[in-house]
PQR file with spaces between the fields and no chain letter, atoms N, CA, C, O and H, PARSE charges and radii, in Angstrom:
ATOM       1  N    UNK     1      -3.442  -23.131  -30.471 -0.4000 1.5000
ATOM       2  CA   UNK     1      -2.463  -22.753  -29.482 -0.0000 2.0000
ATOM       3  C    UNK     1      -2.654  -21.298  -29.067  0.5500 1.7000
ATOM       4  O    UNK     1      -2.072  -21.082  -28.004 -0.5500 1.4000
ATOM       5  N    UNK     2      -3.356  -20.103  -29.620 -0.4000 1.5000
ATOM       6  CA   UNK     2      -3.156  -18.757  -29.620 -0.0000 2.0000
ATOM       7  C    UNK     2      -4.117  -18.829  -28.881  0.5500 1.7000
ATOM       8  O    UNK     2      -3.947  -18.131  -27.881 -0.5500 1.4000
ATOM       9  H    UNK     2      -3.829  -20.279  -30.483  0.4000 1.0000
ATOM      10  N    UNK     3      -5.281  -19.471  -28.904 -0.4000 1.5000
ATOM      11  CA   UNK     3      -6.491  -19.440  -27.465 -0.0000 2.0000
ATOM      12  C    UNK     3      -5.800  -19.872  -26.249  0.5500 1.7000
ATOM      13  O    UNK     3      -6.045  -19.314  -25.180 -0.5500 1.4000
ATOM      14  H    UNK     3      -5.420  -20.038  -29.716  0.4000 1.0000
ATOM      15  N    UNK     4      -4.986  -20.788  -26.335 -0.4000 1.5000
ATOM      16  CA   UNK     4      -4.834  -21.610  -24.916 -0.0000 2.0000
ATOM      17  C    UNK     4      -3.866  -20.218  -24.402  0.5500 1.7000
ATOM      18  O    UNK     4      -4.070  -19.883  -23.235 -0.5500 1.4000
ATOM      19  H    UNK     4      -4.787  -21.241  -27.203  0.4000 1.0000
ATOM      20  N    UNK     5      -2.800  -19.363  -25.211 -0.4000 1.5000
ATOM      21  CA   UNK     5      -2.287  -18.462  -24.558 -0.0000 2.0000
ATOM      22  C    UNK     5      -3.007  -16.932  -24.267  0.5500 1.7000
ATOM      23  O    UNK     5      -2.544  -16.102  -23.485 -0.5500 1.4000
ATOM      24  H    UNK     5      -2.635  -19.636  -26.159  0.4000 1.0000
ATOM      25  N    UNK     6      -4.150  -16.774  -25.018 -0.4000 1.5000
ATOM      26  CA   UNK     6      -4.620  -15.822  -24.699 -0.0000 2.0000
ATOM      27  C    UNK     6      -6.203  -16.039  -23.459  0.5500 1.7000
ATOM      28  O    UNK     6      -7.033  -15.210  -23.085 -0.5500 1.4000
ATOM      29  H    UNK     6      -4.526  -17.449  -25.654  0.4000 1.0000
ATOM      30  N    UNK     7      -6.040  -17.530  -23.143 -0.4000 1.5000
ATOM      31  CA   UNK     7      -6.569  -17.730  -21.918 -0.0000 2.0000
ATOM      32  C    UNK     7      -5.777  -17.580  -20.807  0.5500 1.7000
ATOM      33  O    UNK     7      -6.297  -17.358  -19.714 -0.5500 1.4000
ATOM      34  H    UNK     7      -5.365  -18.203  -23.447  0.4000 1.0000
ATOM      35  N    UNK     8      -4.265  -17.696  -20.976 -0.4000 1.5000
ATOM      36  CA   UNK     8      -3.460  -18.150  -19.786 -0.0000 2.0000
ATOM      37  C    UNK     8      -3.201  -16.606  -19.683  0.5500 1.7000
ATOM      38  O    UNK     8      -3.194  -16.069  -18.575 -0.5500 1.4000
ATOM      39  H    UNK     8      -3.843  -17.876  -21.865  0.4000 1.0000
ATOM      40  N    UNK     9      -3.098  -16.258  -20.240 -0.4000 1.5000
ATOM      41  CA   UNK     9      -2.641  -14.382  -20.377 -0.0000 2.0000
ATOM      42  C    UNK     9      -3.998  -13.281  -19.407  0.5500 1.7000
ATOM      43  O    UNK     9      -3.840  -12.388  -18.574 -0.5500 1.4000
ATOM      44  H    UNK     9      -3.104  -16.694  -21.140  0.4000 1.0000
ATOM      45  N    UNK    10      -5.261  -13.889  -20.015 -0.4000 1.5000
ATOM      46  CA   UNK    10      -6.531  -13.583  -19.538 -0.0000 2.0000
ATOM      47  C    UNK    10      -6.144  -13.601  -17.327  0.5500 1.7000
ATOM      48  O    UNK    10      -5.988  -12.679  -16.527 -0.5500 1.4000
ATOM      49  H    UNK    10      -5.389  -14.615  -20.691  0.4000 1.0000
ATOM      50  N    UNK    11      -6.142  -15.306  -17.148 -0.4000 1.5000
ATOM      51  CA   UNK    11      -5.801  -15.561  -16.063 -0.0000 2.0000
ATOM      52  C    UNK    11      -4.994  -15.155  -15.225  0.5500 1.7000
ATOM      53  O    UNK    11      -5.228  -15.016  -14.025 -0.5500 1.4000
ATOM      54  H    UNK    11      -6.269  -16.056  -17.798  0.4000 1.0000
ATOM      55  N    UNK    12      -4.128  -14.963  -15.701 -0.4000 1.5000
ATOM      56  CA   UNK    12      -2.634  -14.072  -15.256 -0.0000 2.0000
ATOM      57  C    UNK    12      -3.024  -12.970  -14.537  0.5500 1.7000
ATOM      58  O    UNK    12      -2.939  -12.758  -13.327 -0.5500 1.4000
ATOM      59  H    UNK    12      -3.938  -15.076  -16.676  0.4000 1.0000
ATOM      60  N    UNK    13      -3.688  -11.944  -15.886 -0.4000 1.5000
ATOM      61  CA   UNK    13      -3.970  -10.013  -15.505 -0.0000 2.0000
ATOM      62  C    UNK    13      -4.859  -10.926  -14.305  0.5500 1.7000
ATOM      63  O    UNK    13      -4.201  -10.990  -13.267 -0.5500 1.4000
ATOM      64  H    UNK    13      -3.757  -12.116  -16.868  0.4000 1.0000
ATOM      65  N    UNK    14      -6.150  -11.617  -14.214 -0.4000 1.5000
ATOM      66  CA   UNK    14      -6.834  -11.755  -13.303 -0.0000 2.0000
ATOM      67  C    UNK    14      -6.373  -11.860  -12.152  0.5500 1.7000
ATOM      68  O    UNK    14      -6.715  -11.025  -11.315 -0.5500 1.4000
ATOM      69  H    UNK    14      -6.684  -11.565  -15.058  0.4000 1.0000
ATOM      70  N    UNK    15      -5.697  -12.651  -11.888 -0.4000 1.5000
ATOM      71  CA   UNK    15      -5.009  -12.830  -10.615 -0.0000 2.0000
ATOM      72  C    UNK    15      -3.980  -11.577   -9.961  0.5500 1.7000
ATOM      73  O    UNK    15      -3.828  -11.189   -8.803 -0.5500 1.4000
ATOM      74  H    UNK    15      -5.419  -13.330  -12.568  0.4000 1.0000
ATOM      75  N    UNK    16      -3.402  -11.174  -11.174 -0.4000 1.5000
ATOM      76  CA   UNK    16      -2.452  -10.048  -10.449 -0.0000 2.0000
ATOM      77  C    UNK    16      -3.205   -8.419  -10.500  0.5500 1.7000
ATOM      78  O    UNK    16      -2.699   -7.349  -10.162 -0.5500 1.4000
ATOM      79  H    UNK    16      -3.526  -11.489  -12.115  0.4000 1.0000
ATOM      80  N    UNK    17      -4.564   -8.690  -11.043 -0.4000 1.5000
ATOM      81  CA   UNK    17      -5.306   -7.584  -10.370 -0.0000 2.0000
ATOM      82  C    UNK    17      -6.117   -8.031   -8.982  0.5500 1.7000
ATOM      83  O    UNK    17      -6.469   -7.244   -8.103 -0.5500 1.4000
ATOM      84  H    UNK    17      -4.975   -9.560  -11.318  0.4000 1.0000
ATOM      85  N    UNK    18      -6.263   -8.996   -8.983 -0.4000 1.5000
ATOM      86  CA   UNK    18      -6.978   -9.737   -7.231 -0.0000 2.0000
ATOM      87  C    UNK    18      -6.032   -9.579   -6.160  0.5500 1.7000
ATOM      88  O    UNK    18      -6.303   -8.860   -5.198 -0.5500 1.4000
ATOM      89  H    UNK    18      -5.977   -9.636   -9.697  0.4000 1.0000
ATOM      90  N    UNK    19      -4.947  -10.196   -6.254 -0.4000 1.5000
ATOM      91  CA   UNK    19      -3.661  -10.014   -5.603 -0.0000 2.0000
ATOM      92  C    UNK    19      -3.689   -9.156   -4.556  0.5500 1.7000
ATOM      93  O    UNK    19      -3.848   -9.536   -3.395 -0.5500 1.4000
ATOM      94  H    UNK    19      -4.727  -10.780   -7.035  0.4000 1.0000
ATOM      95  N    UNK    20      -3.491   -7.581   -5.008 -0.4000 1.5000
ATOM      96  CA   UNK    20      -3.245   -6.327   -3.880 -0.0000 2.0000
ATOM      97  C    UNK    20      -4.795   -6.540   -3.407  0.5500 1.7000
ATOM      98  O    UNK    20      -4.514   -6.178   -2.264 -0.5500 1.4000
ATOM      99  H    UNK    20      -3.362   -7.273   -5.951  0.4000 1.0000
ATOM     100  N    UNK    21      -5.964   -6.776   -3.331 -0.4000 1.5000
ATOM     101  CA   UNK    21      -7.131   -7.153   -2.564 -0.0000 2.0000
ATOM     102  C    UNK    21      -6.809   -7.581   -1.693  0.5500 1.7000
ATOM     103  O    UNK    21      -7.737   -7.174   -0.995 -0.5500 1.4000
ATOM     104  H    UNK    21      -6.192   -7.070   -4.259  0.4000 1.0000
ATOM     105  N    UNK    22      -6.107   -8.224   -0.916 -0.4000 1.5000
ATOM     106  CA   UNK    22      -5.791   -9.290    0.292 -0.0000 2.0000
ATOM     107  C    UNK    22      -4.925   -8.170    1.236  0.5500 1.7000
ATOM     108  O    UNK    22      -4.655   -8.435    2.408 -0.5500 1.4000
ATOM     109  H    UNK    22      -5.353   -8.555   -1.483  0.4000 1.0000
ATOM     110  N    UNK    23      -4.528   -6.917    0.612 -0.4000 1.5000
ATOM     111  CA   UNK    23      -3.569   -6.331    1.856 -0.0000 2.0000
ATOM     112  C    UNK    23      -5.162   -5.613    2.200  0.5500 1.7000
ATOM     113  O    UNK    23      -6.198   -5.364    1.583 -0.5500 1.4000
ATOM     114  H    UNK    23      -4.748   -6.702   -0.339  0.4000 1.0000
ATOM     115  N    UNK    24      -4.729   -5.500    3.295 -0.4000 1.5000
ATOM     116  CA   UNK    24      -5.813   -3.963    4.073 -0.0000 2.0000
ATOM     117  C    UNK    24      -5.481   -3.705    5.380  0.5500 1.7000
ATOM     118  O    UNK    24      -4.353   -4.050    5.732 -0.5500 1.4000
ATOM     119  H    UNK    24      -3.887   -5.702    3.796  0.4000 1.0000
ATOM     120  N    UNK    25      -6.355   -3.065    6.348 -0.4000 1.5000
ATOM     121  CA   UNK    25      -6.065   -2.308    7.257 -0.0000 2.0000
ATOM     122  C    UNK    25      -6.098   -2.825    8.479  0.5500 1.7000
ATOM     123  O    UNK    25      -7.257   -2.899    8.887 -0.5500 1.4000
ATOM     124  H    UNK    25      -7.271   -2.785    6.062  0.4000 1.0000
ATOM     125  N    UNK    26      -5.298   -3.217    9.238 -0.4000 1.5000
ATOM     126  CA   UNK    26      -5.789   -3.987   10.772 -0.0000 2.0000
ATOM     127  C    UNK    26      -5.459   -3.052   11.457  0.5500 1.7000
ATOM     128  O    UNK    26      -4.746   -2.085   11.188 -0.5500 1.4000
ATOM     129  H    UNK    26      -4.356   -3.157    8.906  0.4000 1.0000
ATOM     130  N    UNK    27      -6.221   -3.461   12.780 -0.4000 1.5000
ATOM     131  CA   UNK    27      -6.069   -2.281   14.349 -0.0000 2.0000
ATOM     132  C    UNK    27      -5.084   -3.485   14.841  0.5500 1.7000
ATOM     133  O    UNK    27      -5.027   -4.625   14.382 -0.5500 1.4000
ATOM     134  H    UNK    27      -6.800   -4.246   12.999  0.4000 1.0000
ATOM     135  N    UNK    28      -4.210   -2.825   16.066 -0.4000 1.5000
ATOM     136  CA   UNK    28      -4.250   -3.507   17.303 -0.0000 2.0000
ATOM     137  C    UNK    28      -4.146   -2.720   18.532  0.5500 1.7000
ATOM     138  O    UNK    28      -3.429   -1.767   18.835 -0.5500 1.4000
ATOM     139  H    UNK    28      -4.257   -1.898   16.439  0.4000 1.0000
ATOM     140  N    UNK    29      -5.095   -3.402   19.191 -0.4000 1.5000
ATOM     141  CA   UNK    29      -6.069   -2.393   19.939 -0.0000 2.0000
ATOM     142  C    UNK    29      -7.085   -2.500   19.928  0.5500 1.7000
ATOM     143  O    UNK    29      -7.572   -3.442   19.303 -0.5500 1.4000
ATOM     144  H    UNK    29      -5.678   -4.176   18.945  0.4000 1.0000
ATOM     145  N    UNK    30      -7.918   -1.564   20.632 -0.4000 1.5000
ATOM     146  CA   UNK    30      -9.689   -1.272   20.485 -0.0000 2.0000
ATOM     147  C    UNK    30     -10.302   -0.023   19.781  0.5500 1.7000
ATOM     148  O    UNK    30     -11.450    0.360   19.556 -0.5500 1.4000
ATOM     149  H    UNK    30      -7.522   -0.799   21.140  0.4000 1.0000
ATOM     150  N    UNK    31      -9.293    0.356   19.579 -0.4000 1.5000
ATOM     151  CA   UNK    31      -9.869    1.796   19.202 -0.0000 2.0000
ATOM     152  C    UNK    31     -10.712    2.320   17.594  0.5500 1.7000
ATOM     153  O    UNK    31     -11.343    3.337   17.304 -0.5500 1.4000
ATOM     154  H    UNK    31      -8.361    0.044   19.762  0.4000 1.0000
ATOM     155  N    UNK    32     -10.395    1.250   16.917 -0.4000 1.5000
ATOM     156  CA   UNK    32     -10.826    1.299   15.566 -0.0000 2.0000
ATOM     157  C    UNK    32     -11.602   -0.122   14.889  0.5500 1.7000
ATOM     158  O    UNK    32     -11.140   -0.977   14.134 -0.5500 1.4000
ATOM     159  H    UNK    32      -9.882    0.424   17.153  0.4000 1.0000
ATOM     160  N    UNK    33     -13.304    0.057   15.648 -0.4000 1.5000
ATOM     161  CA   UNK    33     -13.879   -1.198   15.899 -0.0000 2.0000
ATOM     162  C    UNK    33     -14.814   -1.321   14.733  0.5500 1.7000
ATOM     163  O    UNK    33     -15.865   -1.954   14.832 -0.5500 1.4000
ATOM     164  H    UNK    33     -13.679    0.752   16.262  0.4000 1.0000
ATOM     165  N    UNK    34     -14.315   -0.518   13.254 -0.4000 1.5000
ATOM     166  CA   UNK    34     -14.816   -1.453   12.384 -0.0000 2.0000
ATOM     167  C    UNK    34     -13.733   -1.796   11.297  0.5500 1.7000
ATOM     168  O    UNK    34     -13.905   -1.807   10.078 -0.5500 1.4000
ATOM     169  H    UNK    34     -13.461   -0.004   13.174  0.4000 1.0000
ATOM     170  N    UNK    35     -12.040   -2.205   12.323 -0.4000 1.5000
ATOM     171  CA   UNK    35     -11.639   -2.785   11.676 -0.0000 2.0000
ATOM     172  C    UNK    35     -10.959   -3.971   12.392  0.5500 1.7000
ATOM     173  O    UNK    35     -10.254   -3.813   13.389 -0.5500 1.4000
ATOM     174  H    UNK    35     -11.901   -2.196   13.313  0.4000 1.0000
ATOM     175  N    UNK    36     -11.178   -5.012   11.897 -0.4000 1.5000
ATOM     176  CA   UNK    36      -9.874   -6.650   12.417 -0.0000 2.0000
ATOM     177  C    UNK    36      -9.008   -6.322   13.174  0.5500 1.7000
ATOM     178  O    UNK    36      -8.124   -5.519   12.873 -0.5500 1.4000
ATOM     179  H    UNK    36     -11.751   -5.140   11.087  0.4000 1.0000
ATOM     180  N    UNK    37      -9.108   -6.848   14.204 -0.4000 1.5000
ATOM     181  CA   UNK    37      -8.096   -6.139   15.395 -0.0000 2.0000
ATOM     182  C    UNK    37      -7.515   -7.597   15.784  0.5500 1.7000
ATOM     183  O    UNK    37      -7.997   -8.722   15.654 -0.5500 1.4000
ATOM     184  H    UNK    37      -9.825   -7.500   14.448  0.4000 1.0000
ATOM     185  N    UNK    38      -6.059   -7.047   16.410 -0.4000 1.5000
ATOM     186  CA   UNK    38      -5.616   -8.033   17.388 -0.0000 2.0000
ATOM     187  C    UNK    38      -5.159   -7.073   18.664  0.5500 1.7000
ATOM     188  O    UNK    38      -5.191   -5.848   18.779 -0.5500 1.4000
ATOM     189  H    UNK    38      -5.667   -6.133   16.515  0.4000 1.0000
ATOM     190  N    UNK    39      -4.558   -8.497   19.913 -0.4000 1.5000
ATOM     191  CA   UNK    39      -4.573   -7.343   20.986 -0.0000 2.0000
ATOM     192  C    UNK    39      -3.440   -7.301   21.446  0.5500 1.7000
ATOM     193  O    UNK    39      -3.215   -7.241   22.654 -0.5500 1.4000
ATOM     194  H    UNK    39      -4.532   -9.492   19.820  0.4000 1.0000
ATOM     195  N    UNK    40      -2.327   -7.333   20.318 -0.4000 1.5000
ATOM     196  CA   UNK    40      -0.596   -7.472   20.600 -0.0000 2.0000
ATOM     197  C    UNK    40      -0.311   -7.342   18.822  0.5500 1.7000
ATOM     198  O    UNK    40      -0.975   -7.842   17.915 -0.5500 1.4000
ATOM     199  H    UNK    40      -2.510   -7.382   19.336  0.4000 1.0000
ATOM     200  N    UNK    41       1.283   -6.229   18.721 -0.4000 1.5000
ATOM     201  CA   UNK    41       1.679   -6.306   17.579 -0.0000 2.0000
ATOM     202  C    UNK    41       1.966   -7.140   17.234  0.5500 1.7000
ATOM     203  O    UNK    41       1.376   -7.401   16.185 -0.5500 1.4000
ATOM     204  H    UNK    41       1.823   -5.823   19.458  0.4000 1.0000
ATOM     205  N    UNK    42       2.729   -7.955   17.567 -0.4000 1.5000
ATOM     206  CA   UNK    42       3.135   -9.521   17.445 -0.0000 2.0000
ATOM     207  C    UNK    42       2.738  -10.196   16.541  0.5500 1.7000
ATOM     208  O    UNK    42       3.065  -10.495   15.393 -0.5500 1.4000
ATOM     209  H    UNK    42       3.209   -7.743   18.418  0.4000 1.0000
ATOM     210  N    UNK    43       1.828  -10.430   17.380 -0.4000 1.5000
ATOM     211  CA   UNK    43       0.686  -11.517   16.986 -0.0000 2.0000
ATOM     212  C    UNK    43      -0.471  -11.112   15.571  0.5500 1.7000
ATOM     213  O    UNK    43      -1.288  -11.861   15.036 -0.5500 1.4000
ATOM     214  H    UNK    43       1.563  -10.187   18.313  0.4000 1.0000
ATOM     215  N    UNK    44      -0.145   -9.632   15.257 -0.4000 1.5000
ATOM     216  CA   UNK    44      -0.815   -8.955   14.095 -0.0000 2.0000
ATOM     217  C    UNK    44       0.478   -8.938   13.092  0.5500 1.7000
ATOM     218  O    UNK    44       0.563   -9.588   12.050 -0.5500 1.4000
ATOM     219  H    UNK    44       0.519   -9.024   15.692  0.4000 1.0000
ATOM     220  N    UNK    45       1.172   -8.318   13.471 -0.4000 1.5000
ATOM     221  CA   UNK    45       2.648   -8.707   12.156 -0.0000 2.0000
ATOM     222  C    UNK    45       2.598  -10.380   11.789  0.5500 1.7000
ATOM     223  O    UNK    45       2.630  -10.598   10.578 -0.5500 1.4000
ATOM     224  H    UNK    45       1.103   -7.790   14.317  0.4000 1.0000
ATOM     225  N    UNK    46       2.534  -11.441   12.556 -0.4000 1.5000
ATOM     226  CA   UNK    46       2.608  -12.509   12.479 -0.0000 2.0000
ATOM     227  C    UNK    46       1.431  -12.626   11.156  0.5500 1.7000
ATOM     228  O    UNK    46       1.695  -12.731    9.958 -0.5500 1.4000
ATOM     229  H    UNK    46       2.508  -11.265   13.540  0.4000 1.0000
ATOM     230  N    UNK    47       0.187  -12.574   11.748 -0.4000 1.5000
ATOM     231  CA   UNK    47      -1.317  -12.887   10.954 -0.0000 2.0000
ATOM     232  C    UNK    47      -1.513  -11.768    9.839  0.5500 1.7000
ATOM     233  O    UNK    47      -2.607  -11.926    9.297 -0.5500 1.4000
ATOM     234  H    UNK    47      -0.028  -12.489   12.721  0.4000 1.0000
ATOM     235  N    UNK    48      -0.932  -10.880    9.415 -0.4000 1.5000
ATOM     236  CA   UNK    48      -1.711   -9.746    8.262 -0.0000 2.0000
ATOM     237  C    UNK    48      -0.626  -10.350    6.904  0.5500 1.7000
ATOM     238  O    UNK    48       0.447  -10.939    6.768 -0.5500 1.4000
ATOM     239  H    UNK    48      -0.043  -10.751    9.855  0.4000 1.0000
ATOM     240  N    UNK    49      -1.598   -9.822    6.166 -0.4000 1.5000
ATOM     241  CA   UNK    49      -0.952  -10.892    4.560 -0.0000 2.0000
ATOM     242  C    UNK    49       0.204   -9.542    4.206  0.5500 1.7000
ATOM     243  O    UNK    49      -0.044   -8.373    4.502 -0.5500 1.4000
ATOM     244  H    UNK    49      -2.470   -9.344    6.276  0.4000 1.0000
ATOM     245  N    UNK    50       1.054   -9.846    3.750 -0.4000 1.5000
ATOM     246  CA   UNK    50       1.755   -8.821    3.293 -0.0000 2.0000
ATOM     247  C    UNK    50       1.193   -7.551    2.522  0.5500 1.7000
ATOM     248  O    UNK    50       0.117   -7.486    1.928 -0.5500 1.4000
ATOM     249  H    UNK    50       1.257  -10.795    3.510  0.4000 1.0000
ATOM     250  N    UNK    51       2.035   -6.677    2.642 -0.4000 1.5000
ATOM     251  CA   UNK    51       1.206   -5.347    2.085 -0.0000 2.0000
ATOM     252  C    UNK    51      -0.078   -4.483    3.075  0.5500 1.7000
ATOM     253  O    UNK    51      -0.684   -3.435    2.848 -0.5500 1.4000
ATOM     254  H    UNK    51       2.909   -6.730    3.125  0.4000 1.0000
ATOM     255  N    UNK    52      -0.129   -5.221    3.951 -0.4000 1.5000
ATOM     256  CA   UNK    52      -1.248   -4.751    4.670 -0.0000 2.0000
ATOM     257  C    UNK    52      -0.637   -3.368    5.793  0.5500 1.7000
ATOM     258  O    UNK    52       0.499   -2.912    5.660 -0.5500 1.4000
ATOM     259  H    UNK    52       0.363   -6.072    4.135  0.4000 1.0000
ATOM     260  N    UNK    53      -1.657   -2.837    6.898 -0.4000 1.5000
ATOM     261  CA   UNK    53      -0.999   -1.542    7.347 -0.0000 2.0000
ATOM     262  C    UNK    53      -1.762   -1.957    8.426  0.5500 1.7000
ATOM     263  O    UNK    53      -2.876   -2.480    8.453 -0.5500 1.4000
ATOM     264  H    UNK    53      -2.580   -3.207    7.005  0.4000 1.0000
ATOM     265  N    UNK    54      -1.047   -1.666    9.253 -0.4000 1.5000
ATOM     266  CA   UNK    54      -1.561   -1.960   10.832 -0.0000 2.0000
ATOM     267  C    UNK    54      -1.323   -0.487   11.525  0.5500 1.7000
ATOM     268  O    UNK    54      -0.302    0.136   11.813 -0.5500 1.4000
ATOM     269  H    UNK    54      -0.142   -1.241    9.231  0.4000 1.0000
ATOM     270  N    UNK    55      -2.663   -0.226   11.657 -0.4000 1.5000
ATOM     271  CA   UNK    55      -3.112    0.796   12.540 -0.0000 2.0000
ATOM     272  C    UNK    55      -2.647    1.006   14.521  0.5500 1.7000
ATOM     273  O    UNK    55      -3.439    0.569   15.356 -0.5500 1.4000
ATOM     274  H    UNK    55      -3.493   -0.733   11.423  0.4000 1.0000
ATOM     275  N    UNK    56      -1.750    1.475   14.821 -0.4000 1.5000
ATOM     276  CA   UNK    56      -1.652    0.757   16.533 -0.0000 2.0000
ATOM     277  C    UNK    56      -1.909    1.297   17.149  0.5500 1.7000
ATOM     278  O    UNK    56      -1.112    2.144   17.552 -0.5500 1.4000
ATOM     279  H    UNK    56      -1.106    1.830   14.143  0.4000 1.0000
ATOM     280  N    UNK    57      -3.402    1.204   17.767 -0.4000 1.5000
ATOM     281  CA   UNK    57      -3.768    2.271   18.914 -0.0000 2.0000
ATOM     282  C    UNK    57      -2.819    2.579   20.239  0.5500 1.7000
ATOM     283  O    UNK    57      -1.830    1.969   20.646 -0.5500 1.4000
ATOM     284  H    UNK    57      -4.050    0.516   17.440  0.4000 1.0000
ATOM     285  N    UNK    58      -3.380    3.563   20.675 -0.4000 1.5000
ATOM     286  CA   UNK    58      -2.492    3.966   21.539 -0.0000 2.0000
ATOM     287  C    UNK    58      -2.653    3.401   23.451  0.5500 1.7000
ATOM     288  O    UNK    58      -3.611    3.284   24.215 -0.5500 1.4000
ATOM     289  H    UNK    58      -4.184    4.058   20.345  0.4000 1.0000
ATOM     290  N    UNK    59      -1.459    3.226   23.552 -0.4000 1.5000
ATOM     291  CA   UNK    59      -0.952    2.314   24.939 -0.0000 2.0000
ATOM     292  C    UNK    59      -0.003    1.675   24.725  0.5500 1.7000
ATOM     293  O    UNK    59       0.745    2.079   23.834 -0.5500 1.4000
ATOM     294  H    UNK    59      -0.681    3.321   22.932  0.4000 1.0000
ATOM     295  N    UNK    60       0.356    0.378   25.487 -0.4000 1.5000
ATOM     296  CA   UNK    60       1.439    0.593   26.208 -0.0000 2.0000
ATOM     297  C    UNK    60       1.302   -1.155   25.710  0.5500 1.7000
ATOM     298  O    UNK    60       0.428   -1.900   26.155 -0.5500 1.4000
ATOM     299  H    UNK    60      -0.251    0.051   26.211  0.4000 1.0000
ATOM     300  N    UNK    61       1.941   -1.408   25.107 -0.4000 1.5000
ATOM     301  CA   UNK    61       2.706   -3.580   24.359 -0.0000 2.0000
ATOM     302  C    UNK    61       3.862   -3.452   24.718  0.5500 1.7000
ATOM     303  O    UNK    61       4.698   -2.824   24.069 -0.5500 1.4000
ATOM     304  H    UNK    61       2.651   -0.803   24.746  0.4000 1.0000
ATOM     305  N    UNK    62       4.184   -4.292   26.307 -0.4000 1.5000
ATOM     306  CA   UNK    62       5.291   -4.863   26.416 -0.0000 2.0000
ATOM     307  C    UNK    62       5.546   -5.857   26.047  0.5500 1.7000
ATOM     308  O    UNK    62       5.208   -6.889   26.627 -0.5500 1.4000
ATOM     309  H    UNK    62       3.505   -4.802   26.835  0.4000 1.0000
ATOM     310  N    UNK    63       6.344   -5.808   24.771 -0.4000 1.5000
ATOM     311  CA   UNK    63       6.744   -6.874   24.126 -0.0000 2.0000
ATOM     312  C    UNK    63       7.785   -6.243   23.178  0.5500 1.7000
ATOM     313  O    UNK    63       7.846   -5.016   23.105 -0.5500 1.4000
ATOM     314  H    UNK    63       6.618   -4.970   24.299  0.4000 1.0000
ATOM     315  N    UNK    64       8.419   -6.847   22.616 -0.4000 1.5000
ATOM     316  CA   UNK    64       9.276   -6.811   21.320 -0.0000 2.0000
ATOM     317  C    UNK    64       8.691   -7.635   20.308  0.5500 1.7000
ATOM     318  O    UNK    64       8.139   -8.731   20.208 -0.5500 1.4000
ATOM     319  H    UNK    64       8.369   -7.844   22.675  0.4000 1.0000
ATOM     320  N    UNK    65       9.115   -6.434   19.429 -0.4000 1.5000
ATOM     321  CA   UNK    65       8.752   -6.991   17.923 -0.0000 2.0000
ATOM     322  C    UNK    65       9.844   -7.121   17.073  0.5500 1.7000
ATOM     323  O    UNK    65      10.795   -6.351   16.936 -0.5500 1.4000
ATOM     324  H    UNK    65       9.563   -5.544   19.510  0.4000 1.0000
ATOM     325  N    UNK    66       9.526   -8.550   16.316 -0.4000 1.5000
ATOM     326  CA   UNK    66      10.663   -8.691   14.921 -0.0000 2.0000
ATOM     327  C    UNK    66       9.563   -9.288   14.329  0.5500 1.7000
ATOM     328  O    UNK    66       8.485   -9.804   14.624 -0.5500 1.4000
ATOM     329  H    UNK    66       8.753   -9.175   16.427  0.4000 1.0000
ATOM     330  N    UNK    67      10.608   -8.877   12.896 -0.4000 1.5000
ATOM     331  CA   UNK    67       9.698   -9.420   11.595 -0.0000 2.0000
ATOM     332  C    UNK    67      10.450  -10.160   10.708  0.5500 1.7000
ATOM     333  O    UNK    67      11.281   -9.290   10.446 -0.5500 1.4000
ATOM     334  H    UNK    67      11.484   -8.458   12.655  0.4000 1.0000
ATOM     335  N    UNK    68      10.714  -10.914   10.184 -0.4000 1.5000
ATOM     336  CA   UNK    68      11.912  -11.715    8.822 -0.0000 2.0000
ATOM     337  C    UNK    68      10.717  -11.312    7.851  0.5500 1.7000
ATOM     338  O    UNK    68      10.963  -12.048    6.896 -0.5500 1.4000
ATOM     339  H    UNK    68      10.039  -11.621   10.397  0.4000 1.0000
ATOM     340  N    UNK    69      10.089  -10.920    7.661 -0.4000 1.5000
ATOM     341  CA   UNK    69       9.412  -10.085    6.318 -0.0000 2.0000
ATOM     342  C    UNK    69       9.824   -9.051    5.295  0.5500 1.7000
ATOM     343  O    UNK    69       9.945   -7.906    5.730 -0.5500 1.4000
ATOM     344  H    UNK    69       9.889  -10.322    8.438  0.4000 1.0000
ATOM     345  N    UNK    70      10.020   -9.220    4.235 -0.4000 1.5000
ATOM     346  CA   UNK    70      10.447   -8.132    3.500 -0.0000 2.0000
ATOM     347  C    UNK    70       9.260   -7.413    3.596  0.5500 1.7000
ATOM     348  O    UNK    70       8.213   -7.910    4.011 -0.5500 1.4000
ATOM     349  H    UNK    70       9.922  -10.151    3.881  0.4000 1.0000
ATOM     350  N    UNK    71       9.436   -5.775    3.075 -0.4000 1.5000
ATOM     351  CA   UNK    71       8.291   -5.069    2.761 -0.0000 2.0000
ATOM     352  C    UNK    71       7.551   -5.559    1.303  0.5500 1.7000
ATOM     353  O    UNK    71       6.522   -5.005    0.916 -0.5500 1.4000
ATOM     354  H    UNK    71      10.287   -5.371    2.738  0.4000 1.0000
């Protein structure tokens, strides 16, 4: 039994050190072209995994933004 928990324990740290890997940096916009861009906030709040940081070049998104996302 002390293997099967010090495998599941093993798995665990693994995953919750992989985890914060999935946030990173998106543009929206053109201005920052070696990173994942979209071409409306919207539609980038919608698609970025939580934790992530969206870069917003500069101009002009007529649109409104909401989010039901916690931080």
């Amino acid at each position: 039994m002390s293997r099967l928990m010090l495998l599941l324990a093993l798995l665990i740290s693994i995953f919750v050190q992989l985890r914060p890997a999935s946030a990173a940096t998106y543009a929206v916009g053109s201005c920052k072209p070696t990173l994942q861009s979209f071409p409306t906030i919207s539609l980038a709040v919608a698609h970025v995994p939580p934790g992530s940081t969206l870069d917003i070049c500069p101009g002009t998104y007529p649109e409104q933004v909401t989010s039901s996302r916690s931080r």
